[in-house]
C-alpha positions in Angstrom: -51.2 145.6 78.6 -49.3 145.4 75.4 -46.1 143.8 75.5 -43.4 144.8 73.0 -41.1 141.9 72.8 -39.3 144.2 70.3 -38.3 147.1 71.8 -36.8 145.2 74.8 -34.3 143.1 72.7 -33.6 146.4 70.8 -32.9 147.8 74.1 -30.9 145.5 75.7 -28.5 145.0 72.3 -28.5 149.1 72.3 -26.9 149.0 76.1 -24.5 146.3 75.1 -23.6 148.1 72.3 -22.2 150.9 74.0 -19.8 148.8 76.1 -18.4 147.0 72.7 -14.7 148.5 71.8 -12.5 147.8 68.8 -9.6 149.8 68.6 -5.8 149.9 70.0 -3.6 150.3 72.9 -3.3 154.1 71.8 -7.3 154.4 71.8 -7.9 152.5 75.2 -4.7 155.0 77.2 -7.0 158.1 75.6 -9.9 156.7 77.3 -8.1 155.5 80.6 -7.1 159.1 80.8 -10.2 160.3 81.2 -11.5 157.5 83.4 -8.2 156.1 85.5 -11.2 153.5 87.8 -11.1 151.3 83.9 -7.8 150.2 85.3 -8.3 148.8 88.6 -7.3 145.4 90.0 -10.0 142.8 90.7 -10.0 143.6 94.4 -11.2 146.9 94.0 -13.3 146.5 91.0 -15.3 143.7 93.3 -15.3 146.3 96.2 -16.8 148.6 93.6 -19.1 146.7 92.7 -20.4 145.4 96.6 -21.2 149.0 97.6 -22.2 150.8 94.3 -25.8 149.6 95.3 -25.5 151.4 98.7 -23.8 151.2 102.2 -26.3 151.7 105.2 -24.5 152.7 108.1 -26.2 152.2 111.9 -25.6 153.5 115.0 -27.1 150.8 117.3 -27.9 152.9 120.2 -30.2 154.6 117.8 -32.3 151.1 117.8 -33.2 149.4 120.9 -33.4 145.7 119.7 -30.2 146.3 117.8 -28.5 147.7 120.5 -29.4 144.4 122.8 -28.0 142.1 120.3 -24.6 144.4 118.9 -24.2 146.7 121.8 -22.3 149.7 121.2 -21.0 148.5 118.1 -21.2 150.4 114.5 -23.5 148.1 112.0 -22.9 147.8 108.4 -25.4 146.8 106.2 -24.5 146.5 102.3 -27.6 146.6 99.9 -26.5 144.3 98.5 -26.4 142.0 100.5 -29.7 142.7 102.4 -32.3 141.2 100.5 -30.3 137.7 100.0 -28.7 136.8 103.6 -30.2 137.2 106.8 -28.8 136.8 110.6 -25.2 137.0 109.5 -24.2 140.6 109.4 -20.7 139.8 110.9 -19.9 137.7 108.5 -20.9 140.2 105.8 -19.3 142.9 107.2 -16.0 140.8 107.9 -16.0 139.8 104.3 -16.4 143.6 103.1 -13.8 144.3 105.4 -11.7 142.0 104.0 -12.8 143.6 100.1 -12.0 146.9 101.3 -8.7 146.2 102.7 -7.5 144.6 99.5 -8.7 147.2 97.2 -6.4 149.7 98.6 -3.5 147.0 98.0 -3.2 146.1 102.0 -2.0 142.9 102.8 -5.2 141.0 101.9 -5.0 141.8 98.4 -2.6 139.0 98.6 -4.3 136.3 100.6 -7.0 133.7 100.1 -10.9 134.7 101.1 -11.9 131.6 102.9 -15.4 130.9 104.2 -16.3 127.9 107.1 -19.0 126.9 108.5 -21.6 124.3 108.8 -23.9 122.8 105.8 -26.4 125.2 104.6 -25.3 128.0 106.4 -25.1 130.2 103.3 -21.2 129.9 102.7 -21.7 128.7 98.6 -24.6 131.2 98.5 -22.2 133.8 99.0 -19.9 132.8 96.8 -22.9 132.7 93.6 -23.4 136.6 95.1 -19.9 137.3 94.0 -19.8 136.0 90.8 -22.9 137.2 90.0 -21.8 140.7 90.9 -18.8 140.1 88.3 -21.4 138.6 85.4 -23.3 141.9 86.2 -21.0 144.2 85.7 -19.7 146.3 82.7 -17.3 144.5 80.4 -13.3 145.3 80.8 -11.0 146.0 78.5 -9.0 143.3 77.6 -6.1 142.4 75.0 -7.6 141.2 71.9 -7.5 137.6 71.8 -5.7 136.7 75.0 -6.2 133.5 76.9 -5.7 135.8 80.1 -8.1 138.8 79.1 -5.2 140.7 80.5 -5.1 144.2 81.0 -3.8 146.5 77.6 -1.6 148.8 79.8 0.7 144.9 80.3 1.9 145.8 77.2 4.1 149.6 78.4 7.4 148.4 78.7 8.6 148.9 81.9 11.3 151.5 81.7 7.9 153.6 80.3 5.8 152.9 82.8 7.1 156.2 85.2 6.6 158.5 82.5 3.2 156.8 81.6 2.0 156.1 85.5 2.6 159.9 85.9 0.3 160.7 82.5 -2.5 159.0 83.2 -2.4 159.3 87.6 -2.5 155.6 87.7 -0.2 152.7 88.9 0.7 150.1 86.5 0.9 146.4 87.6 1.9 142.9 85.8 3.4 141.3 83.1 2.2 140.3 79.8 1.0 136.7 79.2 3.4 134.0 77.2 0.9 134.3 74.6 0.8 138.0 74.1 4.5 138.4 74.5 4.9 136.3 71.4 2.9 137.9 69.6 4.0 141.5 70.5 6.7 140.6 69.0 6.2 138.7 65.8 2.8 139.6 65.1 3.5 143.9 65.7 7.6 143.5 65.4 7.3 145.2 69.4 5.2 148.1 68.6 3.1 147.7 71.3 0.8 150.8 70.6 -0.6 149.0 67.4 -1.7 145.7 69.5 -5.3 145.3 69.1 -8.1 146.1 72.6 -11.1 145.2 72.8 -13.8 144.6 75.6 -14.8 141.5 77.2 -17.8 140.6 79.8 -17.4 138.0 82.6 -19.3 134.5 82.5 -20.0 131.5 84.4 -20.8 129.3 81.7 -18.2 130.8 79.1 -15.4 130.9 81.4 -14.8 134.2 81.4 -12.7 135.6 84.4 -14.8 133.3 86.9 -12.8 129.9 87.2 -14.4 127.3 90.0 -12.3 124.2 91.2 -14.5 121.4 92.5 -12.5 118.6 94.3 -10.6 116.7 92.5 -10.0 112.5 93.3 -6.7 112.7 95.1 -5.9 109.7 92.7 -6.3 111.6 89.8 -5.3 115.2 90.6 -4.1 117.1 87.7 -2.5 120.7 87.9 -3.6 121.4 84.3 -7.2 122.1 85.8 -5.2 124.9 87.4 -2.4 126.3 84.8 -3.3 124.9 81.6 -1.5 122.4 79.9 0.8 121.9 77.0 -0.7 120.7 73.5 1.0 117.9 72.3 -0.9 118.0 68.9 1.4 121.3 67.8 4.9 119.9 69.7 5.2 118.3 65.6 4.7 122.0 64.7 6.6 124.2 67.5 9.5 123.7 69.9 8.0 122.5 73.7 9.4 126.3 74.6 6.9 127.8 72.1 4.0 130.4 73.6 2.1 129.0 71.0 2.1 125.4 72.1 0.5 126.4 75.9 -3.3 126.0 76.4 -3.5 128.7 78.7 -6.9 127.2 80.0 -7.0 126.5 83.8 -8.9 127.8 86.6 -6.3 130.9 87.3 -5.6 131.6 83.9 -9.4 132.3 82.9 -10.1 133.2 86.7 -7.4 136.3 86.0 -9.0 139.5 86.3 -12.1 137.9 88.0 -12.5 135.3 90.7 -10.9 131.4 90.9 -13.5 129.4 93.9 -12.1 126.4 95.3 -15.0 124.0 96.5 -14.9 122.3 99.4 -11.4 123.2 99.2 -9.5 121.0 101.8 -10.9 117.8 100.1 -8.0 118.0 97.6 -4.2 117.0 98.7 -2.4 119.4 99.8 0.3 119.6 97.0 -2.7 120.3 94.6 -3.1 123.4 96.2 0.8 124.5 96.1 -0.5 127.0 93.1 -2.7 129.0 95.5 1.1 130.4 97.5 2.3 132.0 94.7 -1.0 133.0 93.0 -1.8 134.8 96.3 2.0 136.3 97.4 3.9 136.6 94.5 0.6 137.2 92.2 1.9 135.0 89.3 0.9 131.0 88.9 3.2 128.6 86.7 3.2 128.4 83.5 2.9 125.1 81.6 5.6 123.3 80.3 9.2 125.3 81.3 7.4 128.5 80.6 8.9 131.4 82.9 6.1 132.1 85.8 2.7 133.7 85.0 1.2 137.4 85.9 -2.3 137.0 87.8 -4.8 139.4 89.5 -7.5 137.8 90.6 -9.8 136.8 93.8 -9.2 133.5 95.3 -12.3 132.7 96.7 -12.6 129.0 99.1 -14.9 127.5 101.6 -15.2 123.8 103.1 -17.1 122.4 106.8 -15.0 122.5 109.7 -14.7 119.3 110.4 -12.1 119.3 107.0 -10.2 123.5 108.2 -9.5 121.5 111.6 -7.8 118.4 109.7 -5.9 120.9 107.6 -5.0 123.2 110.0 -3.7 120.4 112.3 -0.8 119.6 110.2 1.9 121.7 110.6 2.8 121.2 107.5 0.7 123.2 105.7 1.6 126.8 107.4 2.3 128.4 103.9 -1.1 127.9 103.0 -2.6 128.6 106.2 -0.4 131.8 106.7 -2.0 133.1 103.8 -5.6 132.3 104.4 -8.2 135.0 105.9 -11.0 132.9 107.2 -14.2 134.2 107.6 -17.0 131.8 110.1 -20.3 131.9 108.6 -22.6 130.2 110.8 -26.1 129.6 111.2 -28.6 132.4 111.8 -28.9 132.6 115.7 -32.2 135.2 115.6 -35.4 134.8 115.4 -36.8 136.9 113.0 -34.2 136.9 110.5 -34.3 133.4 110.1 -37.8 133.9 109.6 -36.7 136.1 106.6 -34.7 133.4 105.2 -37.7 130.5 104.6 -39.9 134.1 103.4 -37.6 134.6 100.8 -37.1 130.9 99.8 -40.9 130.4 99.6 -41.2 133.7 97.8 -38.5 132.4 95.1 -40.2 129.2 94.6 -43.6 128.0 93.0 -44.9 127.6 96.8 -48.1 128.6 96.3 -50.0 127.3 99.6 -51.9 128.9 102.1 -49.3 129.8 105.4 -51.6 129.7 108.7 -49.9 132.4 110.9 -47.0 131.2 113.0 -46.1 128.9 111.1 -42.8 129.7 109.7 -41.7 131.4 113.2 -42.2 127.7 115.0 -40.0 126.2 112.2 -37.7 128.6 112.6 -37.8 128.7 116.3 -36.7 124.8 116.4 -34.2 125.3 113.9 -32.2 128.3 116.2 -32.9 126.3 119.8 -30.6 123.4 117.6 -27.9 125.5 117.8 -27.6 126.9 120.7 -25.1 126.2 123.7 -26.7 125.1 127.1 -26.1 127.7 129.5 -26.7 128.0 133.4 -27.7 131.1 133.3 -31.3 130.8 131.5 -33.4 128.1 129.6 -32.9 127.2 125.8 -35.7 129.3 124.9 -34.9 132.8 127.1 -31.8 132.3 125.2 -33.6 132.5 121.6 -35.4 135.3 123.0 -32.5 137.3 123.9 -30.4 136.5 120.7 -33.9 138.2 118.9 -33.1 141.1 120.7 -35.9 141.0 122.8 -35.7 143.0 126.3 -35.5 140.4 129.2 -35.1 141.1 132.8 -34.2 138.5 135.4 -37.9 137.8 137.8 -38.2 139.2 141.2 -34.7 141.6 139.8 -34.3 144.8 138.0 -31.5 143.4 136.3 -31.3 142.7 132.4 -29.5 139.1 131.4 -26.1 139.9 129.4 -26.4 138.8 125.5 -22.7 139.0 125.9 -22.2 137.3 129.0 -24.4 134.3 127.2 -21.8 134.6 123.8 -18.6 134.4 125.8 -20.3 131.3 127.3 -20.5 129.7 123.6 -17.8 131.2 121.3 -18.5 127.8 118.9 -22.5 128.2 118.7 -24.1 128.4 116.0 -21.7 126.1 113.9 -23.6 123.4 114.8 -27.8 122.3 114.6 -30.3 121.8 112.7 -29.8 123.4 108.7 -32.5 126.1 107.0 -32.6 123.0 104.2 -34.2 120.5 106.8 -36.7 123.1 108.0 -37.5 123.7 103.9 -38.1 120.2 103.4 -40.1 120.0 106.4 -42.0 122.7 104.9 -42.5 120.9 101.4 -43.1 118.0 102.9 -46.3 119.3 104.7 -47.6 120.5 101.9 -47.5 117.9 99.6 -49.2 115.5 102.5 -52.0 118.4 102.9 -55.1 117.7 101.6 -56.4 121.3 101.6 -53.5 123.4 100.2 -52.6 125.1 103.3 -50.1 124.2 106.5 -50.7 125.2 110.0 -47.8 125.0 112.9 -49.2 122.0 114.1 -48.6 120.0 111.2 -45.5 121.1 110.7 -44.4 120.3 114.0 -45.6 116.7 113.5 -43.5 116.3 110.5 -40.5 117.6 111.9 -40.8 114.9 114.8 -41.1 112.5 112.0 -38.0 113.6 110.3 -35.8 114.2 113.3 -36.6 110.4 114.0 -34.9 109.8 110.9 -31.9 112.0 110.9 -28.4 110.0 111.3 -27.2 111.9 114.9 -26.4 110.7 118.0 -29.3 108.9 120.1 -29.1 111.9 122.9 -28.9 114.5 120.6 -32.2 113.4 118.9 -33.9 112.9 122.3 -33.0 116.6 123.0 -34.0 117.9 119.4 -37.4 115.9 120.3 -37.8 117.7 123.7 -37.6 121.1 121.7 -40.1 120.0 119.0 -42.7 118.0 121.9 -42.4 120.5 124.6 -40.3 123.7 124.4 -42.0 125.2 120.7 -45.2 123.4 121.5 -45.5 125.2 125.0 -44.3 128.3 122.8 -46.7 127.9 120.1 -49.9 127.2 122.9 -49.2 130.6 124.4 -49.2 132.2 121.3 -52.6 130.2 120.0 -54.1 131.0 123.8 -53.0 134.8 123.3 -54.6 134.6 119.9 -57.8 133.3 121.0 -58.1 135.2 123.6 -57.4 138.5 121.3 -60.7 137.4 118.9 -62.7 136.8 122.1 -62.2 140.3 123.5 -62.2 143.5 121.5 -59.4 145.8 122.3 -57.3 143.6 123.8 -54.5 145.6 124.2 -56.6 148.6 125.7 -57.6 146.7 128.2 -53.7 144.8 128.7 -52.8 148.8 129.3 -55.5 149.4 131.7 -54.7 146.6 133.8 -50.9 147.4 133.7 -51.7 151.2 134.9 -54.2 150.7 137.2 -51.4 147.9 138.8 -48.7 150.1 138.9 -50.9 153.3 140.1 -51.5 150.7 143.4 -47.9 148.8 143.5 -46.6 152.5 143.4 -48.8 153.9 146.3 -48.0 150.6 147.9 -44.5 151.0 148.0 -44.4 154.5 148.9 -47.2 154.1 151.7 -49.5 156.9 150.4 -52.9 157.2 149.2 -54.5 157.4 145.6 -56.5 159.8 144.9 -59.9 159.0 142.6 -59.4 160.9 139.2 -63.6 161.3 139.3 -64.5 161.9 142.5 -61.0 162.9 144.0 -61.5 160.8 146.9 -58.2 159.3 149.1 -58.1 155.9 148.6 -56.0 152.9 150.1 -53.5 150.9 147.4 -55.6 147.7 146.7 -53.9 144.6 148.0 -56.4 142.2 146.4 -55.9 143.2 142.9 -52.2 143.6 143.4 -52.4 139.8 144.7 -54.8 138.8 141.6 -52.2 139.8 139.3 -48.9 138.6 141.2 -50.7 135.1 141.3 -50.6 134.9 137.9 -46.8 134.2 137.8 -46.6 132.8 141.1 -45.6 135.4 143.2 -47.5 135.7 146.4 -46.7 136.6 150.0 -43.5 138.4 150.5 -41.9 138.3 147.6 -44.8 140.2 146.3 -43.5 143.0 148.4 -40.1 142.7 146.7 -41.5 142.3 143.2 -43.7 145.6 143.6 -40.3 147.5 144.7 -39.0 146.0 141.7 -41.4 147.0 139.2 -41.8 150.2 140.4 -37.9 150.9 140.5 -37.2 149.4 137.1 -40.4 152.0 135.7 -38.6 154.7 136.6 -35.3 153.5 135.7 -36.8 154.1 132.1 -38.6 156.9 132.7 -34.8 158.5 133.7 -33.2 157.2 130.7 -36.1 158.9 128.3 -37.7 155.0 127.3 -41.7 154.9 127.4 -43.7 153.3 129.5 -46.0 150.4 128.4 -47.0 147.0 129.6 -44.9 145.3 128.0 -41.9 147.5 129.6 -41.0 144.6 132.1 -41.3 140.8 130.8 -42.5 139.4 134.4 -45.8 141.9 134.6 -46.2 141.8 131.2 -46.6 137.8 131.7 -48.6 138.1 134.8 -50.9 140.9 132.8 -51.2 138.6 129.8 -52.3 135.5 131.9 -54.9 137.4 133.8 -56.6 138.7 130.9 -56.4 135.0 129.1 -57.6 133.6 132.7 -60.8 136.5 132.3 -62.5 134.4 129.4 -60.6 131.5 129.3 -63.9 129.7 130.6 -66.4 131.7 127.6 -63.3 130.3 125.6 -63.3 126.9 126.2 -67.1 126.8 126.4 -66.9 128.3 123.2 -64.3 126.3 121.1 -65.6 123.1 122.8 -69.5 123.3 122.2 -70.9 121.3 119.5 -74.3 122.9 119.9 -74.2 126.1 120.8 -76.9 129.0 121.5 -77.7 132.2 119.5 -75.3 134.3 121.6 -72.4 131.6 121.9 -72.7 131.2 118.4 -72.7 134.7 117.6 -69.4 135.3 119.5 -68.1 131.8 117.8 -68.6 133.4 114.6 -67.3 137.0 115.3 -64.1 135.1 116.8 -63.5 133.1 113.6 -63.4 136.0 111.9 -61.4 138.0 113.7 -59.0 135.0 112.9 -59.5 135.1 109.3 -58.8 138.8 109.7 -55.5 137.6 111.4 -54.2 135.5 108.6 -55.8 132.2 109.2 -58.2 130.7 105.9 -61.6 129.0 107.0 -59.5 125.6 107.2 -56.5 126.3 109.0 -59.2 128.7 111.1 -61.0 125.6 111.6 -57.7 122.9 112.6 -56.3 125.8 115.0 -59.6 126.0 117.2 -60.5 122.3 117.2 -56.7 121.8 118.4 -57.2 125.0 121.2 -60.4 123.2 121.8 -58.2 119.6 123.0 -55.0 121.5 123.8 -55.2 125.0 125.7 -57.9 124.8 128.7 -57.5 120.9 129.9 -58.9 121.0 133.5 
């Protein structure tokens, strides 16, 4: 393939080219008029921006496992968005909310956009999406040479702006700049239709519309890194009250127009933060000096930990500030399989080029979520992760499903709290760069997370519980899923044969409950429910003498509870059966199994279905090492008499 370097750059400076503008406020109002959107605030332009790449819209009763987690509730998922976060929809759509209402001038257009949560949870990650959708975007027209990059149309006097709002179907906001006023009129003796426009992109690194506050040391806080400052170098030249002696160069002034972020926000004293009221209310920050007050439009963007929005918020105060905050909670992903997503796409972004035995990002993640969640009397830690995945779960020996919401009103803080994606990432790295082969398997990951949890600086209980998720809870997890595995390689068709033994069960259970007779679909024969095999499969989760009578009334009642409501019917319909169905085809060759995976000498036929299981493993995902690890570990682990 040829590559022409070339025609690329030529490209690229061809589409920049046709955003570049030189000419005057009479050339830009010509062009406004035929596109009014040029001459939006920064609210709406951001809004603009967040949903020009697509809005999908989704009813959840239209999804099943959606439904379970949301309810009744409309989803919104923004493009884009959807390939960087995962698990925190809310938060995203709370935030877009928040855009949304402030582009049509609501009351947010005037408040602070503040994000909490714990560490790692995504809340600066967010905040690079933003202002990376600004650097993106096409350039604005701005007043040539203007500290501010303010908008042209600042320069209509006001008793105009009616006659020129109604021209071009627009509304005119703000005030012209210290700066620009001067030179209006000394530079263009006031005719304001001569004053030179031109365009201007937005930058990170050149400060361009995108100002960012880190905390500064309380002892050596500065408004300057706000407002600007004055320049005492030209006070020889020009009297203090002189435009030309301000250094229009703080975080709102090159922030107007764009977005100004305040890291870790609450870190700084209070009185630092006095700009923020009237930059958000009034729209206008101080100037330097004894300079008259200062137009702004632009985004104040914050975030901080909780532990420093529950210090601030205690003092009373600091209500001015608070009243005009909208806070948005961005905690840590509570399912499953979109934290899954979330290491996927870090791996995928990285030079990670290792071999991933299956499973073994799910098990990472599957610690990481049972960290965060609330104890609840209701079910066990990992039910609870199951549920919050969406998946279906119904109560044993009951027809009834357990309430996600019932669980969330238990635990309105979870989630805020527990292990971070970056531990789990590190955890990752770290098995690597101790494997020998170039691949990681669950197991070993699991062993350097109990290594690393020893070391984390928590409370003595709380590590004995993270250790009691790593030793038993995911390790329990992960040997079901290895013995379901194995068992899968051992017999072809598995699930053929899972949906034989769940029809044939609830053929009898049915006939049971009903007291009638099946009839033999070859030889049409009458034929008595079988008891036995009913018992051989209700054995299988415990349940055995009369509660087996209540679990087949159960079963058969919740079957055509979905049936009614238009669901299909499958073994894996109802959690309990689908257990008990699982562990009786694992119990069926568990013994060729372990014979199997144990024998170091083995005959022709064992060692043909050896060989035909290792590769339905390979087939699975696994690479002739892990393949190897997983069955000598299934070997010691999964059939112990």
């Amino acid at each position: 393939m040829a590559y022409d370097f070339e025609k690329l750059i030529k490209q690229d400076r061809d589409d920049h080219k046709q955003y570049k503008f030189e000419g005057t406020l009479l050339d830009y109002l010509t062009i406004v008029k035929e596109n009014p959107g040029l001459a939006v605030l920064s609210h709406q332009r951001m809004y603009e921006l967040l949903v020009k790449s697509g809005v999908d819209t989704i009813q959840t009763e239209e999804n099943p496992r959606l439904k379970r987690i949301y309810g009744n509730d409309t989803l919104k998922r923004y493009s884009f968005f959807q390939k960087k976060f995962f698990g925190i929809d809310k938060s995203i759509m709370k935030i877009m909310r928040y855009f949304h209402s402030a582009a049509m001038k609501g009351e947010e257009s005037r408040q602070v956009l503040y994000l909490v949560g714990p560490v790692g949870a995504g809340k600066s990650s967010i905040m690079e999406a933003l202002k990376q959708a600004l650097e993106m975007s096409p350039p604005v027209y701005v007043l040539k040479d203007c500290p501010m990059r303010e908008e042209p149309l600042h320069l209509i006097p006001k008793h105009l702006r009616p006659q020129f709002e109604e021209m071009l179907g627009i509304k005119i906001e703000g005030d012209l700049c210290p700066s620009c006023r001067y030179r209006l009129k000394n530079e263009f003796q006031g005719e304001f239709e001569r004053f030179p426009v031109t365009t201007s992109e937005f930058s990170i690194r050149s400060r361009k519309g995108i100002g960012v506050v880190p905390p500064v040391d309380p002892n050596n806080q500065d408004t300057s890194v706000l407002s600007g400052s004055v320049d005492i170098s030209k006070l020889d030249l020009y009297p203090e009250d002189d435009p030309r002696v301000l250094s229009l160069n703080g975080a709102f002034n090159v922030g107007n127009r764009g977005v100004v972020e305040f890291i870790e926000v609450f870190k700084n004293d209070v009185e630092y933060l006095h700009t923020m009221i009237t930059a958000t209310q009034e729209k206008s920050i101080p100037s330097p000096g004894k300079g008259a007050m200062i137009y702004f439009d632009g985004i104040i963007l914050a975030h901080s930990n909780e532990a420093e929005w529950n210090k601030f918020k205690s003092d009373h105060t600091n209500e001015a500030i608070l009243d005009r905050i909208v806070k948005v909670e961005v905690p840590y992903c509570l399912e499953l399989d979109e934290e899954v997503k979330i290491y996927r796409k870090v791996l995928k972004n990285s030079s990670f080029n290792a071999h991933i035995a299956p499973h073994t990002i799910e098990v990472a993640s599957m610690f990481a979520i049972l960290t965060r969640l609330t104890p609840s009397a209701k079910v066990d830690a990992f039910t609870k992760l199951k549920i919050y995945n969406g998946d279906e779960i119904v109560e044993k020996g009951s027809t009834k499903k357990i309430d996600i919401f019932e669980l969330r009103d238990e635990a309105p803080r979870e989630g805020m709290s527990g292990i971070s994606t970056r531990f789990i990432m590190k955890a990752i790295d770290t098995t690597l760069s101790e494997s020998e082969f170039n691949c990681i398997n669950p197991i070993a990951v699991i062993e350097t997370m109990v290594k690393a949890t020893k070391e984390l600086a928590i409370a003595d209980d709380e590590r004995k519980k993270y250790l009691g998720f790593l030793q038993d809870t995911v390790k329990k997890e992960y040997n079901k899923i290895l013995e379901k595995e194995v068992t899968k390689a051992f017999i072809h068709g598995y699930r053929e044969q899972a949906e034989s033994l769940f029809n044939n069960y609830l053929d009898h259970a049915e006939a049971y409950v009903n007291a009638t007779k099946l009839k033999d679909k070859s030889t049409g024969e009458e034929l008595e429910p079988d008891i036995k095999f009913l018992q051989s499969i209700e054995e299988q989760i415990g349940i055995t003498g009369t509660a087996a009578q209540g679990f087949r009334q159960d079963v058969t009642s919740y079957m055509f509870s979905v049936m009614r409501g238009g669901g299909k019917i499958e073994y894996e319909s109802y959690e309990p059966l689908k257990e008990a169905i699982e562990k009786k085809l694992t119990a069926s060759v568990k013994e060729l199994s372990r014979i199997i995976t144990q024998s170091r000498v083995r005959d022709k036929e064992q060692d043909g279905k050896f060989n035909a299981m290792v590769e339905a493993m390979q087939d699975n995902g696994y690479c002739p090492h892990c393949c190897n690890v997983i069955l000598k570990y299934a070997a010691n682990n999964l059939w112990k008499d």
